[in-house]
N, C-alpha and C positions, 0 to 999 in steps of 0.2 A: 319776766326775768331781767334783773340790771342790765344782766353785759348782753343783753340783745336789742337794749333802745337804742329807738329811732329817731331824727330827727323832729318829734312832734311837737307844735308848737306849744301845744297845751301839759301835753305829757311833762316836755323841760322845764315850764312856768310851775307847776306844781313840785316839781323838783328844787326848783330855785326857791321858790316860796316855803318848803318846808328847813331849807339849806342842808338837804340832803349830800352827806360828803359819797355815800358811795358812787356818786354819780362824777366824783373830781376826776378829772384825768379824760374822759366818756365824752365832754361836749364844753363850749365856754358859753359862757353870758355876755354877748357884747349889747352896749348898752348904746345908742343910737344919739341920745341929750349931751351924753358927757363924752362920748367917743372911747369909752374905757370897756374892755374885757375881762372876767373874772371867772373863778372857778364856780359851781351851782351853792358850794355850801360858802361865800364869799360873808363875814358879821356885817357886813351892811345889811339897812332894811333894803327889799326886794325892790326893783322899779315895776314903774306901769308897765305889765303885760306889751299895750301897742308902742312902747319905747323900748324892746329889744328883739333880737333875734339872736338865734342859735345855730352856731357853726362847729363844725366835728375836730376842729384842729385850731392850736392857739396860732400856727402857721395862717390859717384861713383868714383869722381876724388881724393881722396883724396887715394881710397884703392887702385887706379891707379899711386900713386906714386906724383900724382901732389899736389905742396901747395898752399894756399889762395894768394893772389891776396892782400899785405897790404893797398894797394892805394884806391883802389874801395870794399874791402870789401865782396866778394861777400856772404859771409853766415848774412849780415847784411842789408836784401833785407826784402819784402814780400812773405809768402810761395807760392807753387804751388797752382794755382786756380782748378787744377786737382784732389786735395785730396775734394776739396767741393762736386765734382762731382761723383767721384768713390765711389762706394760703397764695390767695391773687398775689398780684402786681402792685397792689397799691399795701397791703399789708406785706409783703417781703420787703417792698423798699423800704419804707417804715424804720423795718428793723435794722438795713442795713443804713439808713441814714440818719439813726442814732449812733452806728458804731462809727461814727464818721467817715465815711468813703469818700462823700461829696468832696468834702476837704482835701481826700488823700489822692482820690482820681477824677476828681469833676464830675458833671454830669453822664459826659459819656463813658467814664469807667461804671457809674451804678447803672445805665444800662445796657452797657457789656454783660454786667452781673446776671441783670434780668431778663436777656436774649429778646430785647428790644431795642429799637431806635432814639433816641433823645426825644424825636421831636413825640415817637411812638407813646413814652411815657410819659411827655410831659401833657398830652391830652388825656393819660389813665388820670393818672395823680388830679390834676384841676379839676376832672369828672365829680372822681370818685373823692377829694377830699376840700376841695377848693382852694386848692394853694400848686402848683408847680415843684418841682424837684431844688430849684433854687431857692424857692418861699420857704418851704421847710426846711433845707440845711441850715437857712437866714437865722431861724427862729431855734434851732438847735445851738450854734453860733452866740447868741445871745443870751441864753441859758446858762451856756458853761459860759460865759463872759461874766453874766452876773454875779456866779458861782466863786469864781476867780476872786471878784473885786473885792465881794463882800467876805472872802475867809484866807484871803494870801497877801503876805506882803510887796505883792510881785507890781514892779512899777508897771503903769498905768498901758506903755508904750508893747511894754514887754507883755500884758494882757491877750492884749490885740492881735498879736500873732499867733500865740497858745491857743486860742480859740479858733481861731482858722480864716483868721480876716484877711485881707491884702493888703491892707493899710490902715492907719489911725486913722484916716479920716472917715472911710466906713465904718472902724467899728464906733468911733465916735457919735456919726451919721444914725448908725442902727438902733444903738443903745438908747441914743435922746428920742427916734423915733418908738421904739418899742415901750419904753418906760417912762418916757415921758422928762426925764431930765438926764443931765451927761455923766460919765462915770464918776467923773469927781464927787458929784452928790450922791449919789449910791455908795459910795466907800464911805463917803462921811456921817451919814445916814447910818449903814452899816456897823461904824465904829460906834456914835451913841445910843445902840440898840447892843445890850449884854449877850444876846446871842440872836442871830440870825432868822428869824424865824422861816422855817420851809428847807433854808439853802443849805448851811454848813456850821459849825461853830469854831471859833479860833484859838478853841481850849488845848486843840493836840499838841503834841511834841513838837517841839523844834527840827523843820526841814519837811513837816508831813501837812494834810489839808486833812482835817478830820470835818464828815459831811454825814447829813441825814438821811437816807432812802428809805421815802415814805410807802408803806403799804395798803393795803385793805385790810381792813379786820372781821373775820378774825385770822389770825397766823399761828403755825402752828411749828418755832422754831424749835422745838426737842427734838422731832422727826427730822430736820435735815441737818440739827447739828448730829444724831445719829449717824445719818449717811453719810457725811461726812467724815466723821471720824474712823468708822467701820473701812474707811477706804483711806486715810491718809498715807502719803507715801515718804518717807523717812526723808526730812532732813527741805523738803520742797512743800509742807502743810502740815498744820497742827491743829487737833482741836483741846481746848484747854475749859472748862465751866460754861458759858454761854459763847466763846470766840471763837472763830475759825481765824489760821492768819495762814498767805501762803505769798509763793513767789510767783509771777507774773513775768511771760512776755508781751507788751505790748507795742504798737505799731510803730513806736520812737522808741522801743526800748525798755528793761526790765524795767519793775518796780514788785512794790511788794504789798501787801492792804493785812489788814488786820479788821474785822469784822467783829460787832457784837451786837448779838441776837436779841438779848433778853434786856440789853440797858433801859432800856426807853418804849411805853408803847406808843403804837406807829408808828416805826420807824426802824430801822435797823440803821446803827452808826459804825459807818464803814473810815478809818484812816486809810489814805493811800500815802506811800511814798514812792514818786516817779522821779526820773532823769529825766524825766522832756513834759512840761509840764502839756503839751498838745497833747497828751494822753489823757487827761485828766475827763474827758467827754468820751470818748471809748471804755475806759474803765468802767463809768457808770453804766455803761450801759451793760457791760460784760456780767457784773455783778448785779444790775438785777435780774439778770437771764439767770446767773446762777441760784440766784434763788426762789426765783418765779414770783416776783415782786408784783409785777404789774396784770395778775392774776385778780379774778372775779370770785370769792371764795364765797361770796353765799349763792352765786349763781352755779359755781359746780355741787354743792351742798346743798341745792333745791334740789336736781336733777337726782344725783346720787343715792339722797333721805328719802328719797320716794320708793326706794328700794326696800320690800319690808328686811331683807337680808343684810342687806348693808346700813340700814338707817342706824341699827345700835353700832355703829362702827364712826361716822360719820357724828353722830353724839356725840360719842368719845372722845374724837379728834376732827373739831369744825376749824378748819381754814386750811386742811393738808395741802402742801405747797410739793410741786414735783421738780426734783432736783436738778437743773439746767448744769452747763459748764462755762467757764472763762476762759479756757482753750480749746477749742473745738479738735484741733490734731491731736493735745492729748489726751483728748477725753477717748478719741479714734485709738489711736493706741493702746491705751488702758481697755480696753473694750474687749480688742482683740486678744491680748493676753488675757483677758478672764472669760476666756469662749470653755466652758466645760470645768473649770475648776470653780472652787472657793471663792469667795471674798479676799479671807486671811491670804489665799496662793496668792493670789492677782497682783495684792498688795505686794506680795513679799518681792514678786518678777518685775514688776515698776519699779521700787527701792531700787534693786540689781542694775537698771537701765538707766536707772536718773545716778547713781554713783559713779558708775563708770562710766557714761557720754556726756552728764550734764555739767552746764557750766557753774561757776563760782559767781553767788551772788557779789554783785558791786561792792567795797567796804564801805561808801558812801550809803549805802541801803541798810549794813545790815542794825540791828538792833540789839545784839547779843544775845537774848537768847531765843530769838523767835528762826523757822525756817533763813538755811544759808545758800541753797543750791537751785538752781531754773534749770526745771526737766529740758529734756533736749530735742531737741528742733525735729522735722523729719527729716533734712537735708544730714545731720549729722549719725542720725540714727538708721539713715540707709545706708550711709559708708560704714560706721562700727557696725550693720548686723550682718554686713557683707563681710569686710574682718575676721569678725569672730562672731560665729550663729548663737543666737539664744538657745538654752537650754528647752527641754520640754519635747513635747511632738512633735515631731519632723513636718506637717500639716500645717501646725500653727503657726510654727518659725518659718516657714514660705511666705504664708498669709499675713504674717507680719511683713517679711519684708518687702513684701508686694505693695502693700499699702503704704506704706512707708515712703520708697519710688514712687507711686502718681502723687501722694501727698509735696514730696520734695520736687518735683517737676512742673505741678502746677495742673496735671492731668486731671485730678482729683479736687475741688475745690469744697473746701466745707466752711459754709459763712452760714449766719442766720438767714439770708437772702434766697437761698437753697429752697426750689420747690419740695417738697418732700416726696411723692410719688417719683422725679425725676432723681432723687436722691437713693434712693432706695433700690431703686437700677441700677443706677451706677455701682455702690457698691456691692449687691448680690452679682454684677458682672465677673468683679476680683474675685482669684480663687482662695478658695479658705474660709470667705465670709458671705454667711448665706442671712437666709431672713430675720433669725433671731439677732445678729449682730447689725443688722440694719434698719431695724424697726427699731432699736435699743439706742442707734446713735439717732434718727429721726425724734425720737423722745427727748434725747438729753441732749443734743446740738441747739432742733427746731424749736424744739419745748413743743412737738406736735403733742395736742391736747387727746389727742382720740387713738392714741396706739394701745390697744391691748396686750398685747404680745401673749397672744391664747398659749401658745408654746411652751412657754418659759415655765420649766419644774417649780418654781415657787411658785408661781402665779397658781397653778394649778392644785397644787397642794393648799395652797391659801382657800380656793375657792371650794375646794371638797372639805375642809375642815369647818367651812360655814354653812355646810350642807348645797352648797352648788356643783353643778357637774363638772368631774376634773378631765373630761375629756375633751383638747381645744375645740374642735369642731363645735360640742355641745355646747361648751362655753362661750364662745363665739356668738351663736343663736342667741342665748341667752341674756350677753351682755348689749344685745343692741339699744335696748332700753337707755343703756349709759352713756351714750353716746349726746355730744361730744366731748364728755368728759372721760373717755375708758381708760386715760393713763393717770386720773388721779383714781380708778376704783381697781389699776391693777396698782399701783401703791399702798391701797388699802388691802390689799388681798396679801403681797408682800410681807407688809407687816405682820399681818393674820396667820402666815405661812411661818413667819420665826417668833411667832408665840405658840403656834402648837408644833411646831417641828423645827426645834432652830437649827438642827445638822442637818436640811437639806438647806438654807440659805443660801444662794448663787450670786455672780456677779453684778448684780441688777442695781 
């Protein structure tokens, strides 16, 4: 199975040898004669076998003395399908030191996050991926540096600090070491190359960074421009032909993105427009969670199609990607209001919420006629539900505003970094929200790959419509086989459930 390889030596030489792309993102090719790293499917001819090694993180080779690879790019891939799956320490950080924390709290805030010591994690991470907690920020750092130089007109100085440097002379220092020459030649480079290849292109609008995020193939963007739309909330996300576009808070500040699914394959081209371009490495990372980019889709589709039940399903639709969020609080909130109603309800009680608390997109941002409004914070939506209670069941409108308080307090934290079993406590602890809303957010925060959610009336009605048992417990037994893929075959069951029964459809 792809997303299960190992470090083999042989295993990755026949990978590299064949330039197998599904293996980008999985492991680099550092090459020992030229001191250069690349991704396995790199158009160069392959080197001699005893003139490379193979290391799990372009972090790794990078603190190993080796530079990028300008040709093939290799930091300009999809991530490892291995942080979707680990739930350790060295996969939570991962993910949260793609959202940039390193930056925003240093070492010792990412392991505040991870209920360990600095010095604790910094022997996990080296262990486990051979780079330290500061190697990989380094190499995230450099990436959006890259990103920056080669699609924005943003002076060279001004880079430097948007990506999270401390000064020109390190990101200077970093850049020449990583890629082997200084940003000047990467911009210039950049500019007589007509479009970018991997990073970004400089074709968008005036004020925005319009950028590639590359996937695995195959993808399957109808199903989440579906869910997407099926859930947009008036006036804060739109889905319009192949684009989703919506408003964003991010860690400096609103912006907005504009997403399009179908332009291009491999790749999904996402415009962002931000107030603080330090956001611009957050973002990416947010929206590939949201769409489960960095996903292994023929290795859940092995698993899966082995199912005589679900293979004609998986036919149908090979690369089903499971829906993530770019706000995690509101995805918590929208969650809660759709505990026992509709889709349509859900939606229609978000609108109500984001009208009357949310704020006024920037006039700098907006673009006329796309999304004007950023849903609203918990801090502001524990004071208005305190105010004035939301409509609905007296049960729910608790449960919201309960959650709402630890989310506004900070009692409650919901980061990608979140173990999931420790998650899942916490909130079945709050009153109001029990396992179905907590396995749901596990799913769509974590992007936890294996939650079934036997519970859940579609899920079940899905599964008795393909002749499997709708009873969870039965279902349950049953689904083990699927494991650890059971929240892309309850996606498929979902679906299954509003093709033979679209009026029972739930907020899923």
């Amino acid at each position: 199975m792809v997303g299960a390889v190992l470090l083999d030596h042989d295993t990755c030489y026949r990978a590299v040898s064949a330039k197998d792309s599904r293996f980008d993102g999985q492991f680099v090719t550092a090459v020992r004669t030229t001191r250069i790293y690349c991704r396995p499917s790199c158009p160069v001819p392959p080197p001699k076998a005893r003139n490379v090694e193979f290391l799990r993180t372009a972090a790794a080779a990078q603190a190993a003395g080796y530079r990028a690879c300008r040709r093939c790019l290799p930091d300009a891939v999809p991530g490892s399908p291995e942080w979707n799956l680990r739930a350790d320490a060295a996969g939570r950080a991962m993910r949260l030191i793609a959202d940039g924390v390193v930056e925003r709290e240093g070492v010792p805030g990412l392991a505040d996050r991870l209920g360990y010591s600095s010095r604790q994690l910094g022997r996990i991470l080296s262990a486990e991926l051979g780079a330290g907690p500061l190697a990989l920020a380094r190499a995230q750092r450099a990436h959006t540096a890259r990103i920056l130089i080669e699609t924005t007109p943003l002076g060279l100085a001004d880079i430097a600090f948007a990506a999270g440097f401390g000064s020109v002379r390190q990101f200077n220092d970093t850049v020449r070491a990583v890629y082997g020459v200084p940003p000047s030649q990467l911009r210039n480079e950049a500019t007589r190359r007509r479009r970018p290849a991997g990073a970004g292109d400089t074709s968008g609008p005036p004020g925005a960074l319009t950028l590639r995020l590359p996937y695995r193939a195959p993808f399957d963007p109808h199903g989440l421009l579906d869910h997407l739309a099926a859930r947009a909330v008036d006036r804060v996300e739109t889905v319009e032909g192949g684009r989703y576009r919506r408003t964003l808070r991010l860690p400096h500040g609103p912006a907005t993105i504009d997403l399009d699914l179908t332009a291009r394959p491999g790749a999904v081209l996402a415009t962002l427009r931000a107030t603080d371009p330090r956001d611009v490495g957050p973002a990416v990372s947010r929206l590939r969670r949201l769409l489960d980019l960095d996903a292994d889709p023929q290795a859940v589709d092995a698993v899966l199609g082995a199912d005589p039940v679900l293979a004609p399903l998986v036919a149908a639709t090979p690369g089903i990607r499971l829906p993530g969020t770019a706000d995690p609080a509101e995805t918590a909130v929208r969650t809660v209001l759709g505990q026992q109603v509709s889709v349509a309800a859900a939606r229609t009680a978000a609108a109500r919420l984001a009208a009357s608390l949310g704020d006024p997109l920037p006039a700098e941002l907006r673009t006329g006629d796309g999304p004007d409004l950023l849903f609203p914070d918990p801090a502001t939506l524990a004071d208005g539900l305190a105010a004035s209670p939301p409509g609905g069941p007296a049960r729910r409108a608790e449960a919201l505003r309960g959650l709402c308080a630890v989310l506004a307090s900070g009692d409650l934290v919901l980061d990608a970094g979140r173990d999931p079993a420790q998650l899942r406590a916490e909130l079945c602890a709050l009153p109001g929200i029990g396992p179905w809303s907590a396995g749901y957010l596990a799913m769509r925060v974590l992007g936890d790959p294996d939650e079934l959610l036997a519970s859940d009336l579609a899920v079940r009605r899905g599964a008795e419509a393909l002749g499997l048992p709708g009873e969870a417990s039965a279902l349950t037994g049953r689904a083990r086989a699927w494991s650890p893929w059971r929240s892309y075959a309850a996606t498929h069951l979902w679906r299954a459930a509003a093709s033979a029964v679209p009026s029972v459809r739930r907020n899923t």
